[in-house]
C-alpha positions in Angstrom: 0.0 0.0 0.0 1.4 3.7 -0.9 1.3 6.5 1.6 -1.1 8.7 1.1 0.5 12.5 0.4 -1.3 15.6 1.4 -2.8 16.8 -1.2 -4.6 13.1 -1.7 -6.1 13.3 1.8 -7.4 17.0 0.9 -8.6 15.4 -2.5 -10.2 12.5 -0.5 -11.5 14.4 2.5 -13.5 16.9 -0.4 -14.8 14.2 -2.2 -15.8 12.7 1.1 -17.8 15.3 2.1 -19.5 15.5 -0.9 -20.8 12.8 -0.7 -21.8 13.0 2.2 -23.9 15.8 1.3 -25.5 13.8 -1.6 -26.0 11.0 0.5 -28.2 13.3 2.7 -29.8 15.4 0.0 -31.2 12.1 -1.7 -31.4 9.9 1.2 -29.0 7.3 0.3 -28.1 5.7 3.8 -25.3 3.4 2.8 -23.3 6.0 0.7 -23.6 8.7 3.5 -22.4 5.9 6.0 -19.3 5.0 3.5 -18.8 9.1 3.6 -18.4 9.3 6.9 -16.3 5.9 7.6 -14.1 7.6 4.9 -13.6 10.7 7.4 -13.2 8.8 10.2 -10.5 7.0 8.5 -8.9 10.0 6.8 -9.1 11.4 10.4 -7.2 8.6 11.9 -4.7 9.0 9.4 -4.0 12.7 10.5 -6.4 14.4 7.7 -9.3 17.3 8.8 -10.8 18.9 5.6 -10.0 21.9 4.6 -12.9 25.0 6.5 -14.2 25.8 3.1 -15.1 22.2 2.6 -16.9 21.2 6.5 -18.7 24.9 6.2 -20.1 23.8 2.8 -21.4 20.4 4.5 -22.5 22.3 7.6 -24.9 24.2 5.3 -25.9 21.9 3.2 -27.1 19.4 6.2 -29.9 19.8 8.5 -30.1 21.6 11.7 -29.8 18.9 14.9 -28.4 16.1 12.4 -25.1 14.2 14.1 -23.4 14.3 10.6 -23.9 18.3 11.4 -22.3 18.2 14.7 -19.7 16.2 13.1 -18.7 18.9 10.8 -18.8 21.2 13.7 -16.1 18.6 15.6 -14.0 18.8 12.5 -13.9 22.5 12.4 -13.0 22.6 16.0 -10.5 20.0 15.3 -8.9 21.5 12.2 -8.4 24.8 14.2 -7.0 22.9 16.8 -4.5 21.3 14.5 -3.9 24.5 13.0 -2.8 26.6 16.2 -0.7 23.5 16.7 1.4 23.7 13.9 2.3 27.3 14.6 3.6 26.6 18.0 
């Protein structure tokens, strides 16, 4: 198996989220499931998506839904990440 560079996790994480948001929109439980086992994962492997990309699926999910506190955790997260790397 390859490592996965950077720019693939953004590239994954985006696409993950997307369809995530389809996967809501039309009510397709299994591929909104796959979206956010794909997070998870990219998660694990040190990935958060990039703000744009959790503020567009924040929007585009609805209010009280866990994948919508999810997004919120991510934001938090990548922030947290962020101030990290500047220390």
């Amino acid at each position: 198996m390859q490592p996965v560079g950077d720019e693939d996790k953004e590239i994954n994480s985006e696409y993950s989220l997307d369809r995530l948001l389809f996967g809501t929109e039309y009510n397709l439980p299994n591929l909104r499931n796959k979206a956010v086992d794909s997070l998870i994962e990219l998660h694990v492997g040190g990935s958060v998506p990039a703000y744009q990309d959790i503020i567009k699926a924040y929007q585009g999910i609805l209010q009280g839904s866990p994948i919508r506190k999810l997004s919120v955790d991510l934001m938090i997260l990548s922030s947290s990440r962020s101030s990290n790397d500047d220390a």
